[in-house]
VEXZA-449603 format. One record per residue: x, y, z of N, C-alpha, C in turn. Coordinates in pm, whole numbers, plus 50000, padded with zeros to 5 digits. Example, Ala and Ser with C-alpha at 12.3 -4.5 7.8 and 13.67 -1.06 7.14 Angstrom:
<rs>
513194943150780512304955050780513204967050780512854977550708513674989450714512905000350787
</rs>
This chain:
<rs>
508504570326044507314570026129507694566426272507464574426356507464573426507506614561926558507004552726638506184546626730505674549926851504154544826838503424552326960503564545427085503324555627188503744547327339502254540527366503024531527431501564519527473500764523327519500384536327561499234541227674498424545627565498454544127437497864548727310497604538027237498204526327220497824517727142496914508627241497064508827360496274495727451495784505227571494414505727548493584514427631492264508027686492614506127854491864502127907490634509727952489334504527957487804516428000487994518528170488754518528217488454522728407488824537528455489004533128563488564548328633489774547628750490944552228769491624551128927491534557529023490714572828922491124582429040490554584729157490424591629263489694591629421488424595429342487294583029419486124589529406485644583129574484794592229615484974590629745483264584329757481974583129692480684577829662480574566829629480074558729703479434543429660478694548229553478894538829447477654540929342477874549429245478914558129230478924568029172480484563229106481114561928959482164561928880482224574028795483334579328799483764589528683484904582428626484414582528505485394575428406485924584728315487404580828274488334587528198487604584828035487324593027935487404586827813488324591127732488674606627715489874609827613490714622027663491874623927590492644635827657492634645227504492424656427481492214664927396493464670427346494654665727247495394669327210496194677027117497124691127141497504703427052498514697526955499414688326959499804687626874500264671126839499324667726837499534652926780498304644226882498414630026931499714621026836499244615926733500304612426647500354608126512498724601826490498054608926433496584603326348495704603326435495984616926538494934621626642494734635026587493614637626563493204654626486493624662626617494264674726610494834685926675493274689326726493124693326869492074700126952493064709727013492044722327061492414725327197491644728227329491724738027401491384734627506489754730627534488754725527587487364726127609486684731827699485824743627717485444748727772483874746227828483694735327752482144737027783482224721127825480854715327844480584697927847480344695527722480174685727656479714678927551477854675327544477714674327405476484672027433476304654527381475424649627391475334631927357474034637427246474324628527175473474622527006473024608827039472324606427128471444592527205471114585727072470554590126920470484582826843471704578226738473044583926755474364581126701475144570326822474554575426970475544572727063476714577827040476454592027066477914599727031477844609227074479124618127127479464630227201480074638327130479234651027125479844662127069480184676127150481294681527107482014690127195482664703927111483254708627198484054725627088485024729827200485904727827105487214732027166488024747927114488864755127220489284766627132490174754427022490594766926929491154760126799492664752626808492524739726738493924733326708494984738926628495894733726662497414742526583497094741626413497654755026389497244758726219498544753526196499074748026026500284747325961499814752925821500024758225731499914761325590499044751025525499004739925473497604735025487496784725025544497124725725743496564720625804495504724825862494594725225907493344737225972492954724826042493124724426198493244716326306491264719526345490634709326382488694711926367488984714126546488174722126595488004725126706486484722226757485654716926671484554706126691484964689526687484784680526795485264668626778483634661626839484314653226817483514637126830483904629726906483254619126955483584607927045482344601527083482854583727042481884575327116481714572827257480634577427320481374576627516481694560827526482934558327537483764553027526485324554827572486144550827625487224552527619488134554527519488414565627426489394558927313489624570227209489354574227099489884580626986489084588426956488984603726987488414617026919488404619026744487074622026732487774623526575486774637726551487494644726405487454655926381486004657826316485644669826341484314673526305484074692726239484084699826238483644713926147485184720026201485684727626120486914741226116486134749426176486874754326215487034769126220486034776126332485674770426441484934771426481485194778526667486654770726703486924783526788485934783926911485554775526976484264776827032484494780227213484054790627265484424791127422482734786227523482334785627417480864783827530480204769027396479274765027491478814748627478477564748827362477304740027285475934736927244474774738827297473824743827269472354744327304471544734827202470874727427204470334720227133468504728327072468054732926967467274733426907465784728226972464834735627013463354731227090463294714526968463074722126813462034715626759463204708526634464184717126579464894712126480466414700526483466474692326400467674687726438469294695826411468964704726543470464717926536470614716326651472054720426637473014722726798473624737626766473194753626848473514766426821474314765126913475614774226919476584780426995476864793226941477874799726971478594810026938479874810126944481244813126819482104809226867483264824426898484054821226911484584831726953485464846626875484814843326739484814861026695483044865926679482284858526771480934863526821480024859326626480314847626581479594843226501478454835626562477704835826531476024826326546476074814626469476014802426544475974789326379475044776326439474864770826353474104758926410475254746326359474984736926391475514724726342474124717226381473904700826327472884689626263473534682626392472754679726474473084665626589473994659526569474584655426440475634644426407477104654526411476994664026416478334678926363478544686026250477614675326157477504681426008476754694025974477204698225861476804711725820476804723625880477764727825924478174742025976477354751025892476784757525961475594768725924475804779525970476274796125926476514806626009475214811925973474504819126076473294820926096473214841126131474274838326166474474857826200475984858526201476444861926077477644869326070478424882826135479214883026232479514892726292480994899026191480574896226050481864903026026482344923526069481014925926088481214939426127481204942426237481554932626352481494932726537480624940626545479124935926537478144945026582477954934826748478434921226745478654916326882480204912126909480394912927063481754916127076482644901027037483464896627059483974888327062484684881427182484684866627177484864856627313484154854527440482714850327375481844851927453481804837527574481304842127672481854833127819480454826627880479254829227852477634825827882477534812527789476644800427798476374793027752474564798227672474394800127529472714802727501471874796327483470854800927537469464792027578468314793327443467474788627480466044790327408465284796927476464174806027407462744811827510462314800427440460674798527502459444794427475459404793227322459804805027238459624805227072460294805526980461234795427098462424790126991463654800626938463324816227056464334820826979466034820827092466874826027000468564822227078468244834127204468494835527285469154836727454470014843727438471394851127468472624851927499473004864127533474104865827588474614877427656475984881027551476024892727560477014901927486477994909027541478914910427522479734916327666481414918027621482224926927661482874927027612484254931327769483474923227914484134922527996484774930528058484514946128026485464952528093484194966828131483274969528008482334985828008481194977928012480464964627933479544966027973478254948427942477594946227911476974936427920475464935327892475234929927774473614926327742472764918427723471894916427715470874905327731470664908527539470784894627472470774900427354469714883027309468744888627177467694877327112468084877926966468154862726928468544858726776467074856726737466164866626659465104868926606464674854326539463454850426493463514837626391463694842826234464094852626189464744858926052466364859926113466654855326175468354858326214468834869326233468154882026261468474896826287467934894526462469164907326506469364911126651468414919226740468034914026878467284926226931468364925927055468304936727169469084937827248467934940127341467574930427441466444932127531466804944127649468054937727687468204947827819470204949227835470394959327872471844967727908471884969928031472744958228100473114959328281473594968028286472654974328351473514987628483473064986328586473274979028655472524972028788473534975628887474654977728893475744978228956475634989229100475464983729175475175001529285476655004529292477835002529249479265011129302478835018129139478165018429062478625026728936479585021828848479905005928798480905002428783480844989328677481144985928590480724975928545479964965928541478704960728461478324951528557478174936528421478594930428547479344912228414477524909128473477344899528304476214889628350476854875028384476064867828398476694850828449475554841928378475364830828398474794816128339473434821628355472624822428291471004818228278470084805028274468894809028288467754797028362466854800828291466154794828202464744795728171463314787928240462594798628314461564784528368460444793128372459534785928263458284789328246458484799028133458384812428181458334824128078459274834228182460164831728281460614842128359462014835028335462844841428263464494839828265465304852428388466204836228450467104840128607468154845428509469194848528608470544850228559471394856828671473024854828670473674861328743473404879528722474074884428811474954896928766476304896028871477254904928824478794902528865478894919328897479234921529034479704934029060481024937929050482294943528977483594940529032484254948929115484794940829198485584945929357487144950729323487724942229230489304946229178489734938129218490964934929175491684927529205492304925229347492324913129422493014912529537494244916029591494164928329685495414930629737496144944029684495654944529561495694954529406494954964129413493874966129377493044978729370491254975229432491514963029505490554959029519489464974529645487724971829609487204983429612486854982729815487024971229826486334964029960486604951029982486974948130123487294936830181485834930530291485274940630287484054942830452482954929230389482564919930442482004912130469480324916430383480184930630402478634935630364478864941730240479954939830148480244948730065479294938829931478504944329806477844944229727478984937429643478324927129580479124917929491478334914629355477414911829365476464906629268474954903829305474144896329205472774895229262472244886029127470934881129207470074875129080469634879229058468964881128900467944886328817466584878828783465444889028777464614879128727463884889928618463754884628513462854888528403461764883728292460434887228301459554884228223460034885728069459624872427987459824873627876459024876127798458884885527687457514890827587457814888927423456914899527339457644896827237458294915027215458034918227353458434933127305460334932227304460584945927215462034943727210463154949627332462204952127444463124953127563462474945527688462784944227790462504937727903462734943728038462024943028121462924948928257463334936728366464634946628440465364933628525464544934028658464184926228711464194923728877465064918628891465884925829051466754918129139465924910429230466284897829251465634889529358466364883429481467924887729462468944885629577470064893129518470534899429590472054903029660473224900329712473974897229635474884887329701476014897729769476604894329903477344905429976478564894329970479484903830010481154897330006481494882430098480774880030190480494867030305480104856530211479424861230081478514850430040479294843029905480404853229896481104842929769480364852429641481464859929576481474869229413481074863329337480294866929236479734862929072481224864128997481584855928941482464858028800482584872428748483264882028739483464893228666484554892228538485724888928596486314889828500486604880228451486004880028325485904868728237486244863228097487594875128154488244873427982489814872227975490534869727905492104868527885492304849827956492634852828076492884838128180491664827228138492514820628112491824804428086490464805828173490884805828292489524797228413488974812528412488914822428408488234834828429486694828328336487234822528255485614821328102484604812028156485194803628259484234794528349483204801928384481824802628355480764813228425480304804128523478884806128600478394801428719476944802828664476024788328690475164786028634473734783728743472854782828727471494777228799471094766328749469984763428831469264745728841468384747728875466994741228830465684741428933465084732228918465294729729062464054711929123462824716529104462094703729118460674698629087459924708929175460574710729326459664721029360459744736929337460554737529272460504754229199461284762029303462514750929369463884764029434464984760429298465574772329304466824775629225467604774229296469014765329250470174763529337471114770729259472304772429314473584783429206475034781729379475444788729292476944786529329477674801429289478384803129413479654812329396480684812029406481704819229382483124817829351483764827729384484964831829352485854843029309485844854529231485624865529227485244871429109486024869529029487444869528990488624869528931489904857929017490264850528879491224843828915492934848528912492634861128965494214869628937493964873929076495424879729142495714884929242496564891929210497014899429337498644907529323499904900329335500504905029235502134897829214503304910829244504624907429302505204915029326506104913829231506764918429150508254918429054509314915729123509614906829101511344909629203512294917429105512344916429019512734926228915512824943028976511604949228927511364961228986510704962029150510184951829185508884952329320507954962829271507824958229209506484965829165505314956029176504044964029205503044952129200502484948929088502334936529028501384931628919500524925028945499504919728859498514913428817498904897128791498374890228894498974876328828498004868428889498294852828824497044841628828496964837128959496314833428991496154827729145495434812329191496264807529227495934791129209494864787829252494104794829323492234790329358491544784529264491574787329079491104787429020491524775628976492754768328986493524754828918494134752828800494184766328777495124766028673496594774728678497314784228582498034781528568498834791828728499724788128778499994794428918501224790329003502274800029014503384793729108503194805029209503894795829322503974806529431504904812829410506204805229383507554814029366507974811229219508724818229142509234814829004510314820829002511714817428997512654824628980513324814628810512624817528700512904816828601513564823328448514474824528426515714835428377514954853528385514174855728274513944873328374512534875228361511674862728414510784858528430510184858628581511064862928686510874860928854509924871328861509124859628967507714868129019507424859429130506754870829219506244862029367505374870929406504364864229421503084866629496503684869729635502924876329709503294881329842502464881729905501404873429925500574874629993500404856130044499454850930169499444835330153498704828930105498414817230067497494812529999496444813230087494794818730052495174815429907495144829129836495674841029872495444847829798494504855729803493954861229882492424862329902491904874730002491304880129937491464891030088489814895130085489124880730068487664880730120487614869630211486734869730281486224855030389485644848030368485314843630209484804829730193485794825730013487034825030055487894825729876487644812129831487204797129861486854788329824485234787829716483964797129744482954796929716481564787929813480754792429765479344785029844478264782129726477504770729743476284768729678475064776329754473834775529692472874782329762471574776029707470674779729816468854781729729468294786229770467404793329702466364801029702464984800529596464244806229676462894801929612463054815729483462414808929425462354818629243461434836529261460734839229360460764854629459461644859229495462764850029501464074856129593464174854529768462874848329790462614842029933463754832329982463394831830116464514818430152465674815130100466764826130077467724822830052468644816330140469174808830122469924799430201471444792430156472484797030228473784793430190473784775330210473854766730123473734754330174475214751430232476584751130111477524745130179478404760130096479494756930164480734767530166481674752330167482674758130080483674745730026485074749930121485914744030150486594744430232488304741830159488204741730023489614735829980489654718429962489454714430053489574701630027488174696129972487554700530043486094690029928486004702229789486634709529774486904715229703486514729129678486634736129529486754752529516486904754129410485564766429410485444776029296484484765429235483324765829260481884759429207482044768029090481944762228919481344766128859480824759428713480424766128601480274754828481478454749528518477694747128462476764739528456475874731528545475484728328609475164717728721474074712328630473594698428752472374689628670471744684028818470594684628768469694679028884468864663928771469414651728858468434641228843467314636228866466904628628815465414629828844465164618729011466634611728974466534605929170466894614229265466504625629255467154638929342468094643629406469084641729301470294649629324470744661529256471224669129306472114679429248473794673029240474284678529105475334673429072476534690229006477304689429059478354700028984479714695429031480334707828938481654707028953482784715829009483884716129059484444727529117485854726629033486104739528995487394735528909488554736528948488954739629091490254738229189489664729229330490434729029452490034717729505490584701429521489934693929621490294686229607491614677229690491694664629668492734659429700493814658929602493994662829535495034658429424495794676329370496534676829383496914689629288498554686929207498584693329047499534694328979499954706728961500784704428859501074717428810501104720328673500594729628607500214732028462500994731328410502074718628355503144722228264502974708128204503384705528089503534692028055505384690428040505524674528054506874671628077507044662627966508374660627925508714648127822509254641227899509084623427802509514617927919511144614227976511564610628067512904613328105513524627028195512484638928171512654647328260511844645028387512244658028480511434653828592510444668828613509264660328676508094666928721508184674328847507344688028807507714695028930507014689029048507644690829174507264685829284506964694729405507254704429384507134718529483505804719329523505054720029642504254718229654503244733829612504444743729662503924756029634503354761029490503674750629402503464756729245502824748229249501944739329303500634730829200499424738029328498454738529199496894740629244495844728129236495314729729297493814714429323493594716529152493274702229161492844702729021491184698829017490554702529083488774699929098488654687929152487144690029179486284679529239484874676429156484184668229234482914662429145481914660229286480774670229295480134669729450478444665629437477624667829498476454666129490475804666229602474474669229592473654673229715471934665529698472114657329795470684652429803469614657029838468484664729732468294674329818466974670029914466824658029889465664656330001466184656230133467544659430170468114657930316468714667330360468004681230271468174696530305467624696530402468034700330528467014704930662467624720530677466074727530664466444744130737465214743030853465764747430984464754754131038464904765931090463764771831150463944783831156464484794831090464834791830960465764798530851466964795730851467324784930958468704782230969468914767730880469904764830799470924755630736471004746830885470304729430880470664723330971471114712230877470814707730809471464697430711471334700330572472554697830504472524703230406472794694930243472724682230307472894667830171473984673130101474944677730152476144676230032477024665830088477924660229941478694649329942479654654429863481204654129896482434652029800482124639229774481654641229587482074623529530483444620929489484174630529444485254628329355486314636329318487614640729363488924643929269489194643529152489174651729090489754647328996491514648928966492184642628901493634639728896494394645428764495454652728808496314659528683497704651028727498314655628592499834655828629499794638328562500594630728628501584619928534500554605728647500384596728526499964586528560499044581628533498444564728494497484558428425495984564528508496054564628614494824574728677494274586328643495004594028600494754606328543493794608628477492644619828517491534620328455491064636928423492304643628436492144662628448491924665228523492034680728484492194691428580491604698128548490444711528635489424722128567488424713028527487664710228548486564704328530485714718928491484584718828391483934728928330482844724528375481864716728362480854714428442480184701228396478804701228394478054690528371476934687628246476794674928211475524677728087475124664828105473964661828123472794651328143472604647628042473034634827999472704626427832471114618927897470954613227759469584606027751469784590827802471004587927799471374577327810471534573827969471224583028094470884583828181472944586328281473444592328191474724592428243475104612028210475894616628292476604627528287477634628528205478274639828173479444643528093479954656928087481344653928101482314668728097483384669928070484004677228055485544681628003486324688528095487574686928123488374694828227489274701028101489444718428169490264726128048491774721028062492114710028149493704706028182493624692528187495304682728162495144673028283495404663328196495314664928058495584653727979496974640427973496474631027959497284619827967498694616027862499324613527862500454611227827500424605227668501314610927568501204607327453502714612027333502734609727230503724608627140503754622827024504054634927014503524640426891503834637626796503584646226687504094643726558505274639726505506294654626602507694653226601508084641926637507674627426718508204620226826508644618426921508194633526990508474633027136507974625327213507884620027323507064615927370506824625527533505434625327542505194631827678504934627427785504654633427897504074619027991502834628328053502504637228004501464641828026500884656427946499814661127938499844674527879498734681327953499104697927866498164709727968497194704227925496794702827789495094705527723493884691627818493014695727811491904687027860491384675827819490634670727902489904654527848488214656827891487804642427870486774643627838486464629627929485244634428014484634624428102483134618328106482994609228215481834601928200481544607128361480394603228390480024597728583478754592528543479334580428596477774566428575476874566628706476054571528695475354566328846474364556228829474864546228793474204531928800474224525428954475154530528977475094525229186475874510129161475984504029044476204494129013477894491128959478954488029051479944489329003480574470428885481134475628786481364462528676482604455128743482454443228705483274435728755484444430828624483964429628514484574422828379485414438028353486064427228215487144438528151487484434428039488124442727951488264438927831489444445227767490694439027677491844451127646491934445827512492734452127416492804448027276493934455727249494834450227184496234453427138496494451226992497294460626933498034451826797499644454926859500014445226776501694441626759502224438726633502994446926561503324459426672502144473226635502674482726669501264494426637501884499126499503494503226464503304508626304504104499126255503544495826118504314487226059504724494025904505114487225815505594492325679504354485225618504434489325483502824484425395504064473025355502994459125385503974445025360504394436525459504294444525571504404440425745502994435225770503324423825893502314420825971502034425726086500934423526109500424428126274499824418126334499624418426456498674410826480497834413526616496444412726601495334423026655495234410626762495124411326878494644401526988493734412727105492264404327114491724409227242491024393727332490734404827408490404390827554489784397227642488824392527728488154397627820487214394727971487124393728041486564387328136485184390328183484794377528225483084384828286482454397728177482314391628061481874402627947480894395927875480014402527843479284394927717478564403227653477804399427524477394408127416478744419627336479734411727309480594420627279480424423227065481024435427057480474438526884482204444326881483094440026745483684443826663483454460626610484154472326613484074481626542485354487226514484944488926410486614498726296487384485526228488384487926231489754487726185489204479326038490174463525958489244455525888489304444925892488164439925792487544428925830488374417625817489074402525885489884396925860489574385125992489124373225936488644357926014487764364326111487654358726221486464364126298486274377426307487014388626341486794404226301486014411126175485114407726187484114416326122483484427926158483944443926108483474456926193481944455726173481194462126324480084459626331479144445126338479934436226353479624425626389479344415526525479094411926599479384403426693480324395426731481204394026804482424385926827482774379826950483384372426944483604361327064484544371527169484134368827302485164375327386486494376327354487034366627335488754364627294489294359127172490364364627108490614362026985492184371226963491924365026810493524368426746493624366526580493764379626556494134378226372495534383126347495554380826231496794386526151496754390626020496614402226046496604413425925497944420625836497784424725755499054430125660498054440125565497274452125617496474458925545497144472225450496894478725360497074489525318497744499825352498404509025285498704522625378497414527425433497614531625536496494539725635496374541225768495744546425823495554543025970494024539026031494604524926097493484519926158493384516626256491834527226331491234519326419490274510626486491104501126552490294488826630489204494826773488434487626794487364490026913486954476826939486514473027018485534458327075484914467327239483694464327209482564473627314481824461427351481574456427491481114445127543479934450827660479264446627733478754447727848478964436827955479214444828061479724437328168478934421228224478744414028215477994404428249476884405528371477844411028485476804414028596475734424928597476734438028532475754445928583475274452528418475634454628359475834458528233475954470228159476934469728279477884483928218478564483928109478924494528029479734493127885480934492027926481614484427855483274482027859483764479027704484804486227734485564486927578487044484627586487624488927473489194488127453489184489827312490554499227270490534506527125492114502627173492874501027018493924502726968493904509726841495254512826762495724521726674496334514926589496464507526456497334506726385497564515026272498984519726257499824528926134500524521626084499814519825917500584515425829501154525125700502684529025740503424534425616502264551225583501874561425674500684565025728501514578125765501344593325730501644603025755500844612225780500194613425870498744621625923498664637925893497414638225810497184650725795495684654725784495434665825834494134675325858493694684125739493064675925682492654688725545491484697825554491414705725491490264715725494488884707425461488964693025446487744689125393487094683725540485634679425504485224672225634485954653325675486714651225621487524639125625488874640225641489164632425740490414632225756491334618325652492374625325642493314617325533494734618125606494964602125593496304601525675497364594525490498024602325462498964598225390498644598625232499034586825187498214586625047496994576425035496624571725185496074561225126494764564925281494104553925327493534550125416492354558825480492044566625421491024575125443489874571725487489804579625647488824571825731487984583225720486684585425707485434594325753485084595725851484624604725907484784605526061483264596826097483044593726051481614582726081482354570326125483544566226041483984555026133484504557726200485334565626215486584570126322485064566026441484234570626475483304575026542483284566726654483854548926571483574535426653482444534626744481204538926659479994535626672479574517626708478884520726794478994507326848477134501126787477174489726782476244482126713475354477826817475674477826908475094474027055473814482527054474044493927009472934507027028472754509827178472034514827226471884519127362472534511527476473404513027541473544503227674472614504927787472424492327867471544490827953471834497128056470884508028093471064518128191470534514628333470984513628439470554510128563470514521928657470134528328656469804543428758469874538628894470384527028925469864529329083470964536029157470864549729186471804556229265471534556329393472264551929468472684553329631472114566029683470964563929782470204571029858470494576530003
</rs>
């Protein structure tokens, strides 16, 4: 049995990375890991936000799928207490590129995963339900739209197969298909991509995506007035087709809809809408495609290659055995006049459209994923390149060295927001426009580290945000015993806008983390300026009682079973009463494995259910303080 590195057994709840907002914390909670560490269920990457279970206090999410072995089947649905600390496994096979929708009336969470199956899962993750079987691809597969609800409860979603064509498609209440409407909206005659949808009232928004080609490559137009995309607006009925209104136009100045939205990681990022209290729609543009032209040094021939705007994977130069390729063009790559993106609003007619901000690289680039409007009036999103911070998509073991070239790392996102009561237009002109860079986010090596690619946003009940970056993950041990000091796959975040920053802290350790069945350990935590603190997981032994109440500081000594166990202690801050935690890991005599069942089983012994893994906290709701900085 490998021993785990300390950044795994002793895990502190803070936050290091640049956030540039009074009032505003984005906190690290987990890094989403492909192949290990030891008695961490295999995830992979996350594409969507998570949704919160306000009556579990728990976060649920869908990741593409974890590494298969003969009879391992790695769950690509996980769990997590928002909390700092330990993911645990939840439904197979599930493969998921787009997010949960939660059910008007039933306790279900619908998605779609990516061989274009229909399923529900139960608020908690339980009971995988396929609801429309696509074993005969009557819908395409790897779908990139997040699906909504109409008014009557029925599924939303777009169909598309990214390259010929794109539909507006309804999950009936008998589970059979209607196909409302088939984009051909396109004035070049040419494909046309849909993007993120809005339901408000009985009239569903939505992108459309014109495509221009690739930059530099075959692209159709560079001209400032050239046709890119547009919004849609359509009445919803119970008839089985619909017609589109366009209600804006988006021209090449104004920043491309998403087109290509398939193969490349960040291409599946779509671009979403929002609508305030007074009935404007806000949205965001981007890049159409995160590829550019690459030259071969090989042949010089031109290719198709990734382009670091997007923040993921991207070198400028690579001369790697017969692997050499170089972009030839400068960053960023771009052969439109706005390659960073712009937010916007407009009234739901298509009136008053108005570019609010255009991102500049450093407050960041490539708006896309989800946004959320609070009810203290803000707009909140994410940009998934950008920023102050940039890495580079590779993970390292430790003892080697990290690349440092400045030319091969891309921004790894930001975290922005717009107040919108301090929108000033006059005369039709943009005079103030309430946006704020709150936040960087951080890839690459170090206890700060909080990802890279940020996917977007999701508004819990609990009066806090949540998201996942598809990169950026923190440093850890696999199976084999390597150890890493960082990885590609993603994590999973918080942003508190309590306005209220915590002063206390809390850490909890065992010593050592694996022992032999017959060995001791011994569990010590401690904490400052904390109170109301509760015991969860590991077992019960002198004051440690799981689910119990416990004194700030303490110390046992245990000699438990084969298995693996984990510790938690979840406190609130004294001053302000923010949640604060700390999780450790103990492995005893403990060989981790993923079975086809809904429980995970580490060895021959210790079999945890993912209800505990869950480290459900006893506290129940934490005390939420909304007062965000005005």
């Amino acid at each position: 049995m490998k021993k785990l590195c300390i950044c795994l057994l002793s895990l502190s709840f803070s936050s290091l990375a640049t956030t540039a907002v009074d009032g505003v914390s984005v906190n690290y909670l987990t890094s989403l890991h492909y192949t290990g560490p030891e008695g961490w269920p295999s995830a992979g990457k996350p594409y969507a936000p998570p949704v919160y279970n306000a009556t579990r206090d728990q976060l649920i999410g869908l990741s593409t799928v974890g590494r298969y072995d003969s009879d391992i089947v790695a769950p690509s649905m996980w769990g997590l207490a928002p909390v700092q600390g330990h993911y645990f496994a939840l439904a197979k096979d599930i493969k998921g590129f787009v997010g949960f929708v939660q059910h008007p009336t039933l306790d279900r969470l619908y998605s779609i995963d990516d061989l274009g199956n229909i399923f529900y899962v139960h608020s908690d993750g339980s009971n995988k339900t396929i609801v429309f079987d696509n074993a005969d691809s009557t819908l395409n597969q790897y779908p990139n739209v997040h699906p909504i609800f109409d008014d009557q409860a029925r599924l939303l979603f777009i169909d598309t197969d990214h390259k010929t064509y794109s539909r507006l498609m309804r999950l009936e209440s008998d589970n059979t298909l209607t196909e409302l409407h088939q984009f051909t909206q396109n004035p070049h005659g040419d494909f046309t991509a849909a993007g993120g949808m809005l339901l408000s009232g009985n009239t569903l928004y939505g992108y459309l995506g014109y495509p221009r080609g690739y930059p530099f490559f075959n692209t159709k137009s560079s001209d400032d007035n050239f046709a890119v995309g547009a919004i849609y607006a359509a009445e919803l009925s119970d008839d089985s087709s619909v017609d589109i209104n366009l209600i804006h136009d988006f021209t090449l100045n104004q920043g491309e809809v998403p087109w290509d939205t398939s193969g490349h990681a960040e291409n599946r990022i779509a671009t979403y809408l929002a609508e305030d209290q007074a009935g404007y729609l806000y949205g965001s543009t981007s890049v159409g495609t995160c590829k550019t032209q690459g030259i071969s040094t090989f042949t010089g021939q031109p290719i198709v290659y990734a382009n670091g705007l997007c923040g993921g994977k991207y070198m400028h130069y690579s001369n790697m055995q017969d692997a050499a390729q170089l972009i030839h063009t400068e960053f960023p790559h771009y052969d439109g006049s706005n390659p960073h993106g712009s937010l916007f609003r407009l009234k739901k007619d298509g009136s008053e459209f108005t570019l609010l901000h255009t991102f500049n690289g450093q407050d960041g680039s490539q708006p896309r994923g989800p946004m959320v409007i609070t009810d203290t009036g803000f707009l909140y999103g994410t940009t998934m390149s950008g920023g102050a911070h940039k890495s580079e998509l590779i993970k390292v073991r430790k003892g080697d060295t990290y690349p440092s070239q400045a030319q091969n790392m891309s921004g790894d996102g930001t975290l922005y927001r717009i107040q919108l009561n301090k929108i000033k237009i006059e005369n039709g002109n943009m005079v103030q426009s309430g946006f704020e860079h709150v936040h960087s986010f951080k890839g690459g090596i170090g206890e700060d580290v909080d990802g890279k690619v940020p996917t977007g946003l999701n508004l819990a009940e609990n009066g806090r945000m949540y998201g996942t970056t598809l990169h950026g993950g923190r440093s850890f041990i696999d199976e084999a015993g390597w150890e890493w000091e960082n990885d590609i796959f993603g994590t999973v975040f918080e942003v508190d806008l309590s306005g209220m920053k915590p002063t206390g802290s809390v850490t909890l350790s065992i010593t050592p983390g694996t022992i032999k069945l017959g060995e001791e350990a011994e569990v010590t935590w401690a904490g400052n300026n904390i109170e109301d603190c509760v015991a969860t997981g590991g077992v019960a032994s002198g004051d440690w009682i799981p689910n119990e109440a416990i004194a700030t500081q303490g110390s046992i000594k245990i000699s438990p079973e084969t298995g693996v166990y984990t510790f938690s202690i979840n406190c609130n801050d004294a001053d302000v009463g923010a949640r604060l935690g700390s999780l450790a890991t103990l492995y005893v005599n403990a060989e981790p494995k993923v079975t086809q069942s809904e429980t995970l089983n580490y060895g021959n012994g210790g079999t945890l259910h993912w209800g505990i893994l869950a480290l459900l906290s006893a506290l129940g709701m934490t005390r939420s303080r909304r007062k965000e900085a005005k």
